[in-house]
C-alpha beads as a LAMMPS data file, in Angstrom:
LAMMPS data file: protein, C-alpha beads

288 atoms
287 bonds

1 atom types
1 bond types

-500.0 500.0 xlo xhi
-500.0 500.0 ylo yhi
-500.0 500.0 zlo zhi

Masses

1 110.0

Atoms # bond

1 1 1 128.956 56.791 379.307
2 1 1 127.242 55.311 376.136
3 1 1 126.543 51.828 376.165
4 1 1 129.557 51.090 373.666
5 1 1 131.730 52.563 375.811
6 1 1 130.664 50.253 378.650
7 1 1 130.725 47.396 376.164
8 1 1 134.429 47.961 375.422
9 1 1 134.881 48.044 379.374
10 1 1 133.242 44.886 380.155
11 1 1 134.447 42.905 377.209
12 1 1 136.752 44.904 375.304
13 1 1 137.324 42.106 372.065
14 1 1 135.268 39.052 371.090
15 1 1 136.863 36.298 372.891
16 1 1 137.401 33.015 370.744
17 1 1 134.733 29.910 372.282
18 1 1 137.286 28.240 374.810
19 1 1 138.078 24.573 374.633
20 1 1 136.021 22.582 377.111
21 1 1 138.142 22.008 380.423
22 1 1 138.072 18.967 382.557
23 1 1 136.732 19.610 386.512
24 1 1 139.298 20.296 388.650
25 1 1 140.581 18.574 391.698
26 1 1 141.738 21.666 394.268
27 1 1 142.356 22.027 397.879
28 1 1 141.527 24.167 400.557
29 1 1 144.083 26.767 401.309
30 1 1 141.705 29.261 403.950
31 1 1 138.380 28.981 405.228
32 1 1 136.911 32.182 406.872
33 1 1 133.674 33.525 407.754
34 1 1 132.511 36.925 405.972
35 1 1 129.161 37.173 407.209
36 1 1 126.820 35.069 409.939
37 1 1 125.590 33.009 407.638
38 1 1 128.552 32.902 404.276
39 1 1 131.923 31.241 403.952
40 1 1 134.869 31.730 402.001
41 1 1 136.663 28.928 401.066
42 1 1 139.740 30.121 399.025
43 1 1 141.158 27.326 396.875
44 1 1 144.343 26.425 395.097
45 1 1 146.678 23.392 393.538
46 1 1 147.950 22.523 390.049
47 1 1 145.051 21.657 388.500
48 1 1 143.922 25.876 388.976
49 1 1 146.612 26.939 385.818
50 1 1 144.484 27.895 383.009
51 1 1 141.332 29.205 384.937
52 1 1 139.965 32.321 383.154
53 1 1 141.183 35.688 384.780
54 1 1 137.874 37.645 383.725
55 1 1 134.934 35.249 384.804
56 1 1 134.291 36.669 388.301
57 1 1 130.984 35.586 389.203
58 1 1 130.490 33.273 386.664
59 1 1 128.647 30.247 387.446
60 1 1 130.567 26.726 388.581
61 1 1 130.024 23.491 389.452
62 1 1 131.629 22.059 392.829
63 1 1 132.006 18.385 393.476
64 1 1 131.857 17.298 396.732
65 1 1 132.851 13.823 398.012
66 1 1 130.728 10.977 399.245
67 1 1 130.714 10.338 403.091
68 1 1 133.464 7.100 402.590
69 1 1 135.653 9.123 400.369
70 1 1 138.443 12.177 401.175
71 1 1 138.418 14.031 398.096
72 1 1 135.329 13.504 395.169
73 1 1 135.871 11.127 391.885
74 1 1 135.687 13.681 389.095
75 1 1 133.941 13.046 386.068
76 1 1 135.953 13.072 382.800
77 1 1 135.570 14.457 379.216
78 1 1 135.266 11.538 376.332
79 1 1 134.826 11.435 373.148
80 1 1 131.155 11.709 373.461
81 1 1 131.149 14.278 376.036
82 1 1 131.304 13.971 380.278
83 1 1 131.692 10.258 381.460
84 1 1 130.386 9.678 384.997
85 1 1 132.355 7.433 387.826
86 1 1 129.895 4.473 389.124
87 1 1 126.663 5.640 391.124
88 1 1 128.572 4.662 394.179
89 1 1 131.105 6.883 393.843
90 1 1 129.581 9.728 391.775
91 1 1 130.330 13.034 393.852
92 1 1 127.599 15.187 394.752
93 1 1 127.665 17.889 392.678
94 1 1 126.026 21.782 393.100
95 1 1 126.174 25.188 391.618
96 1 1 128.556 27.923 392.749
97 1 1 129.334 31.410 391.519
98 1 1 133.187 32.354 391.111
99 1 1 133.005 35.033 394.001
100 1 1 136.776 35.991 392.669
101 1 1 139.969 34.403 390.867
102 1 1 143.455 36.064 392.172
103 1 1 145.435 35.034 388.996
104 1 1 148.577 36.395 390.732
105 1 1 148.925 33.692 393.260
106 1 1 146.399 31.309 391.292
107 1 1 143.807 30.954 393.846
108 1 1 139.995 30.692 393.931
109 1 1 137.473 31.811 395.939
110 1 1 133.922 30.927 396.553
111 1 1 131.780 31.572 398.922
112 1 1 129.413 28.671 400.491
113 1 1 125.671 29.892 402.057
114 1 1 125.080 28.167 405.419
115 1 1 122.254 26.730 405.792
116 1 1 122.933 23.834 408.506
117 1 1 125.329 20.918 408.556
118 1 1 122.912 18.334 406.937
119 1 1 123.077 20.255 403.987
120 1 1 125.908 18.774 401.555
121 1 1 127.743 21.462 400.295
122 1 1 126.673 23.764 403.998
123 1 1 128.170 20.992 405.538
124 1 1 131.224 20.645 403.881
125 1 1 132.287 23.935 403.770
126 1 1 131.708 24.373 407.759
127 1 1 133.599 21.378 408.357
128 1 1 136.308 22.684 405.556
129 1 1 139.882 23.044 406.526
130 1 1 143.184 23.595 404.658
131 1 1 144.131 20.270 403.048
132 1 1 140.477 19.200 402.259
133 1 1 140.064 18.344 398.266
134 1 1 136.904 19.657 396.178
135 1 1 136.125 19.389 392.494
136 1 1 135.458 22.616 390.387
137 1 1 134.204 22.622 387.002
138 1 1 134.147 25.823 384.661
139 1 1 133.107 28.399 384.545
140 1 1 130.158 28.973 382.211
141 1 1 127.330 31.732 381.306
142 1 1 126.575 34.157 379.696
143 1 1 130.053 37.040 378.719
144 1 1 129.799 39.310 379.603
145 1 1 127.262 38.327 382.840
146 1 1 125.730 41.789 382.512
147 1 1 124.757 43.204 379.089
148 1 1 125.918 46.542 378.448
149 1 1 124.078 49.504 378.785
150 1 1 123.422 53.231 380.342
151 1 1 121.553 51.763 383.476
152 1 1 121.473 48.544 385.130
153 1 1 119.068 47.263 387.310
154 1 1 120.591 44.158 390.051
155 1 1 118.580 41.999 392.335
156 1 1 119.108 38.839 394.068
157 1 1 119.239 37.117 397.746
158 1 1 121.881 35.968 399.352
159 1 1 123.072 32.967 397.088
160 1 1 123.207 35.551 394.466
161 1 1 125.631 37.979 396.431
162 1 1 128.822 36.089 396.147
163 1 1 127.519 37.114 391.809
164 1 1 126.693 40.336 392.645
165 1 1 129.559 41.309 394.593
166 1 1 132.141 40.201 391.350
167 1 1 129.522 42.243 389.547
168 1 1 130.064 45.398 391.134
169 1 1 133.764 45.218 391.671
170 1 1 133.945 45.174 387.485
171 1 1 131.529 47.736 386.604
172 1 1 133.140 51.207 385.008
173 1 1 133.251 54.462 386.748
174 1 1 130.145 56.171 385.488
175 1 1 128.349 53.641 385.641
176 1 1 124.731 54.144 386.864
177 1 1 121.610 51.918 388.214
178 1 1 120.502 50.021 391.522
179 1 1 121.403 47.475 393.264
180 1 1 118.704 45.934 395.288
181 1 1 119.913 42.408 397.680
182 1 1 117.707 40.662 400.090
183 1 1 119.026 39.279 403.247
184 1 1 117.438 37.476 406.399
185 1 1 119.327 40.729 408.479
186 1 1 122.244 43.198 409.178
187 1 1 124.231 40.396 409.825
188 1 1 124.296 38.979 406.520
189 1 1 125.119 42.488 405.549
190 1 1 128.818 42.953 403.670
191 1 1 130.728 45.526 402.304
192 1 1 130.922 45.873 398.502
193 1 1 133.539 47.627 396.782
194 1 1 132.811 49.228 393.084
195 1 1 134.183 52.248 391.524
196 1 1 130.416 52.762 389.726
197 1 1 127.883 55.671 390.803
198 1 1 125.005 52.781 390.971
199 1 1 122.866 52.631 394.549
200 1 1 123.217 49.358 396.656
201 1 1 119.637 49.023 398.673
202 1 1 120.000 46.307 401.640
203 1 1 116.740 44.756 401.766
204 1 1 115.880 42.915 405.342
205 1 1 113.507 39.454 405.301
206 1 1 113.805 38.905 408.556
207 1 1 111.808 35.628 409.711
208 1 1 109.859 35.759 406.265
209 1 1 110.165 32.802 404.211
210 1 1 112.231 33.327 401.160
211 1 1 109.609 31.916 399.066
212 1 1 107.065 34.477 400.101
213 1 1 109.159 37.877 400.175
214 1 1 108.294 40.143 397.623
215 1 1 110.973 42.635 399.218
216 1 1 112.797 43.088 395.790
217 1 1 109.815 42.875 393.594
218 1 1 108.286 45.854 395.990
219 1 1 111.707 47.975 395.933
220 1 1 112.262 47.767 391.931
221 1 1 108.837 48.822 391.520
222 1 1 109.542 52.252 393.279
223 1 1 112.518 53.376 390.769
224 1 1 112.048 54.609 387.436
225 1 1 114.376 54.982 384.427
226 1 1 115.683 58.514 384.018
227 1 1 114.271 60.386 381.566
228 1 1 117.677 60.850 380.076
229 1 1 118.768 57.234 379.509
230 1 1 118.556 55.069 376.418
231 1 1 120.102 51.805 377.070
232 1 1 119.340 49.585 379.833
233 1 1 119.709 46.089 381.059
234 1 1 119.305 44.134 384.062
235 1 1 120.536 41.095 385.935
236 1 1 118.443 39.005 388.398
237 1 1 118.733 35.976 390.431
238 1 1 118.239 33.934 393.403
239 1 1 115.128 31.914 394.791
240 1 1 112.629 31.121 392.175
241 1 1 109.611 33.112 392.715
242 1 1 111.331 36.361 393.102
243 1 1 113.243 35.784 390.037
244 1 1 110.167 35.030 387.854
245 1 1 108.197 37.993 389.407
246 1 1 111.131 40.355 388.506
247 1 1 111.468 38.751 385.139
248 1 1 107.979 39.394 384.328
249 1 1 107.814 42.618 385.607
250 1 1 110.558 44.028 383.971
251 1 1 109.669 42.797 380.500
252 1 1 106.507 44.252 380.943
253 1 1 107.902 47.424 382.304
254 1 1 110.849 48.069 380.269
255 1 1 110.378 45.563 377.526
256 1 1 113.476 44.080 377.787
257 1 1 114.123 41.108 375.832
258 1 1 116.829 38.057 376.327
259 1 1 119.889 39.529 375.404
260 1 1 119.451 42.611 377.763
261 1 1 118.081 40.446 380.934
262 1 1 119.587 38.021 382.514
263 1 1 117.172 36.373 385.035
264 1 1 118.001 33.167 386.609
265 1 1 116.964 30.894 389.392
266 1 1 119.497 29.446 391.436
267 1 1 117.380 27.842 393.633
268 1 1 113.608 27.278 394.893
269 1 1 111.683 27.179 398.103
270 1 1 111.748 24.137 399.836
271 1 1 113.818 21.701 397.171
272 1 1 117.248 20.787 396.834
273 1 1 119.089 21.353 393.504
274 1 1 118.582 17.190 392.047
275 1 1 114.216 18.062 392.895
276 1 1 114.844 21.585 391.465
277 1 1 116.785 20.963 388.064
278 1 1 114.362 20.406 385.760
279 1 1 111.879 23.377 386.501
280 1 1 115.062 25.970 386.653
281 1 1 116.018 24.452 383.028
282 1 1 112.437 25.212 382.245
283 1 1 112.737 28.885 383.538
284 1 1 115.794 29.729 382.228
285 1 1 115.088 28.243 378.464
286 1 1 111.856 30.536 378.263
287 1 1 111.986 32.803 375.460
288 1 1 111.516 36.934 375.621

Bonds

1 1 1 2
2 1 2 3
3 1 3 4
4 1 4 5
5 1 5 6
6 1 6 7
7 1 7 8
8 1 8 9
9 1 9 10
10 1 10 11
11 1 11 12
12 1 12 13
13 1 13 14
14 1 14 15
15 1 15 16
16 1 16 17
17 1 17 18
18 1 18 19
19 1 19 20
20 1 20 21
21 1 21 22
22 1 22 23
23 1 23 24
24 1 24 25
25 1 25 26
26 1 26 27
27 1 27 28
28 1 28 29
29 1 29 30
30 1 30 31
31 1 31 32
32 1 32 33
33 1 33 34
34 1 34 35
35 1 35 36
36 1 36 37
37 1 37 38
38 1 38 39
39 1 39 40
40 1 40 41
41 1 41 42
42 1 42 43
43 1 43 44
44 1 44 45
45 1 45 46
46 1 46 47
47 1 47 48
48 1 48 49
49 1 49 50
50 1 50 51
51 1 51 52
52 1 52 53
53 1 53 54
54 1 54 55
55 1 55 56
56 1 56 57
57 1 57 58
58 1 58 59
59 1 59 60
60 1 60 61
61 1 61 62
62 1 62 63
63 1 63 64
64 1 64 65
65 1 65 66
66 1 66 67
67 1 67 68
68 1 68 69
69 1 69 70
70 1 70 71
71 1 71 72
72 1 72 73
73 1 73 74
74 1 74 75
75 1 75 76
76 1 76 77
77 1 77 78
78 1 78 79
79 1 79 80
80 1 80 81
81 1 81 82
82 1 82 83
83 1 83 84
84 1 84 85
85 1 85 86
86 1 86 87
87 1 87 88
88 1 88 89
89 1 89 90
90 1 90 91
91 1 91 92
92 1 92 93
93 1 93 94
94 1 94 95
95 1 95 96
96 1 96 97
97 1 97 98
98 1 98 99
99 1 99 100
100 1 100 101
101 1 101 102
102 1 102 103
103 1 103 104
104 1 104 105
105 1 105 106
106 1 106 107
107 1 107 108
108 1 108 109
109 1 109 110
110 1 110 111
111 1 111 112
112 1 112 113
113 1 113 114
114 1 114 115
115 1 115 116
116 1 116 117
117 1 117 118
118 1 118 119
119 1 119 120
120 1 120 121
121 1 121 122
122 1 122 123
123 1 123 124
124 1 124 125
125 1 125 126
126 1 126 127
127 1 127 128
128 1 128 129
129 1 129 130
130 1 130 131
131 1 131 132
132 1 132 133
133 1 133 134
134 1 134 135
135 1 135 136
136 1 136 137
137 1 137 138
138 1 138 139
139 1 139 140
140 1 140 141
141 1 141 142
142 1 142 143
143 1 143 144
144 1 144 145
145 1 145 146
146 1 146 147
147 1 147 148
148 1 148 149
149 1 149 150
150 1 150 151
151 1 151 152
152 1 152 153
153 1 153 154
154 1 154 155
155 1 155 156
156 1 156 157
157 1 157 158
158 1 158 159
159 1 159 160
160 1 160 161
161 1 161 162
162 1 162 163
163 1 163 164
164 1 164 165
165 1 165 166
166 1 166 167
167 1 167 168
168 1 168 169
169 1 169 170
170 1 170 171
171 1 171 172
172 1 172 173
173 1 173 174
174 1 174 175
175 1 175 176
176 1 176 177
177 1 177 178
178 1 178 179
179 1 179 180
180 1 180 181
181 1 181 182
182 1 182 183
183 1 183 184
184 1 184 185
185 1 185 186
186 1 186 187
187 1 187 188
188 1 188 189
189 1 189 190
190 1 190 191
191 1 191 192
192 1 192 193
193 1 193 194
194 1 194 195
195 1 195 196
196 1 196 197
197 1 197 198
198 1 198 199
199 1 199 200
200 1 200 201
201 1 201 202
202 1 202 203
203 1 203 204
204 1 204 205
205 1 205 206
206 1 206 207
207 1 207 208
208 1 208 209
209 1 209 210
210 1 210 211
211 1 211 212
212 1 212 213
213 1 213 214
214 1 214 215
215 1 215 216
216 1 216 217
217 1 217 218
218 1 218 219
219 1 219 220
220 1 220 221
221 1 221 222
222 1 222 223
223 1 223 224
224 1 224 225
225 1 225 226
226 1 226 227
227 1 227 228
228 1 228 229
229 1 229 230
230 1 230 231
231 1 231 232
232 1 232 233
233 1 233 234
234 1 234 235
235 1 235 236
236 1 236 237
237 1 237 238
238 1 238 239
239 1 239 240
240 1 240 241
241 1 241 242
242 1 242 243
243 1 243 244
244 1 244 245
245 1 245 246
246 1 246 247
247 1 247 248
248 1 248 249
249 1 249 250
250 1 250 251
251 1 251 252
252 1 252 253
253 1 253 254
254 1 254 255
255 1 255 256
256 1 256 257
257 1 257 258
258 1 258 259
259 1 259 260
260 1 260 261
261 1 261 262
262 1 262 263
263 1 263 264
264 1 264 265
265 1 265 266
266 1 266 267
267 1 267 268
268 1 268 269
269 1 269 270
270 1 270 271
271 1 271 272
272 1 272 273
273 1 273 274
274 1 274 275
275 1 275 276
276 1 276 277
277 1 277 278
278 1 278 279
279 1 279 280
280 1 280 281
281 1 281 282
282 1 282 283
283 1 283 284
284 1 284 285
285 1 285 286
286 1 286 287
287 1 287 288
C-alpha cells in the first residue's frame, strides 16, 4: 500500500481546526482490571456529546479532585483563554491517552497505570467506583497520531500502551512495521487486536529500573528497513530516556525529520508530572 493510500485511511479529508471545548465533568460507569498493573475506567454523562469519534489514543487531560472534595472544580474557558478555580480548590490535573471512545453508547475509556495508592491519579482510579466524578479535557496532538507511510516503526512502555493499543486497532490491512512495548512482565502482557501485517515484540524489564532499560533501544536496533520500502515513519513514547535514545537514533538512522516522527515523553524516572513539565516541553519543542 503506498503511503497515500494509507494517508486516505488514516485521515481520509482535512478536518477543519475544532473549536476549543471546555473540560468535562463525567462519571464512572465500570472500573475493571485488564492487566496486573492497568485499569479501565470507562466513563460517561452529558457533558461526553460532542467528543471526537476518531481521536483514539489521543492525548487528555484528567482532573482529579482534592482530598475534601467529591468530584474536581473544572477550569473554564474566558475570554483570554483557561481561568483557574482558587489554589485551594484547583484539581490535580495529569495526562491520559484516549485508550477508546464508543460513540454508540457515548462512553469513554481510559486506562489508569498503577503504581501504588499514594499516587494521585493510581490512587483514584483503584479506589474508583461507578458514581465517582472526574474531569476530562480534549483531546489534543498531533492528526493523524501516526504519519503515513509504507513502514512504521512503534515503541513505548507501559503508559504508552493504552496509545499504542488505539494505534493498532486503526491501522489498514497491509499495513507493515514493528511494534516493540516494554513491560515489567507477562503479566502486564495484553492482547491487541489490528487487522495490519506489522510484528508486536513484548519486551520484559523485569526488576530493571525503567530509567535504565535500554530494552527498546536494543530491539529497534536489530530490524532494518526492507529494501523495498520508500516511506516510513515512526511513533515513540513513554519514560524519558528511552524516548530520547530512540529519537536520536532513528534520526540518525533513517533521517527522519518532525513530521514523520513522533517522539514524546510522557513521563521521567523518578519525578512526578508538576517536577517533570518543563523538561518534557523542552523535549518535545526540539527541532529535527
Amino acid at each position: 500500500m503506498s503511503s497515500h493510500t494509507t494517508a486516505a485511511v488514516i485521515k481520509k479529508t482535512a478536518k477543519p481546526v475544532p473549536k476549543r471545548t471546555p473540560p468535562r465533568l463525567l462519571q464512572v460507569v465500570k472500573s475493571e482490571r485488564v492487566s496486573a498493573h492497568m485499569q479501565r475506567i470507562t466513563l460517561a454523562g452529558e457533558a461526553i456529546k460532542g467528543f471526537p469519534e476518531d481521536r483514539n489514543g489521543a492525548h487528555i487531560k484528567v482532573f482529579l479532585p482534592l482530598a475534601h472534595q467529591d468530584r474536581p472544580v473544572l477550569p473554564t474557558l474566558g475570554p483570554a483563554g483557561v481561568v483557574w478555580p482558587p489554589k485551594e480548590e484547583k484539581p490535580i490535573t495529569r495526562t491520559y491517552s484516549v485508550r477508546k471512545y464508543h460513540p454508540d453508547r457515548e462512553e469513554l475509556e481510559i486506562d489508569f497505570v498503577l503504581h501504588g495508592a499514594d499516587s494521585p491519579a493510581s490512587g483514584w482510579a483503584l479506589k474508583a467506583k461507578p458514581g465517582d466524578f472526574l474531569g476530562v479535557a480534549g483531546p489534543g496532538g498531533p492528526d493523524p497520531l501516526l504519519a503515513p507511510a509504507d513502514w512504521h516503526i512503534i515503541a513505548g512502555d507501559m503508559t504508552a500502551l493504552p496509545a499504542i493499543a488505539a494505534l493498532l486497532e486503526e491501522l489498514p490491512e497491509n499495513t507493515t512495521g514493528h511494534v516493540f512495548i516494554e513491560v515489567e512482565d507477562e503479566a502486564e502482557q495484553q492482547s491487541l487486536v489490528t487487522r495490519s501485517q506489522v510484528e508486536i515484540h513484548w519486551l520484559y524489564r523485569g526488576n530493571m529500573a525503567a530509567g535504565d532499560s535500554t530494552l527498546q533501544l536494543d530491539a529497534i536496533r536489530q530490524i532494518e528497513k526492507p529494501v523495498n520500502i520508500i516511506t516510513m515513519s515512526a511513533w515513540v513514547a513513554g519514560e524519558n530516556s528511552a524516548v530520547v535514545n530512540i529519537r536520536n537514533y532513528l534520526k540518525s538512522k533513517y533521517g527522519l525529520t518532525k513530521k514523520q516522527l513522533y517522539a514524546v515523553p510522557y513521563w521521567r524516572y523518578g519525578l512526578d508530572e508538576e517536577g517533570y513539565h518543563e523538561e518534557r516541553h523542552r523535549v518535545m519543542d526540539e527541532k529535527y
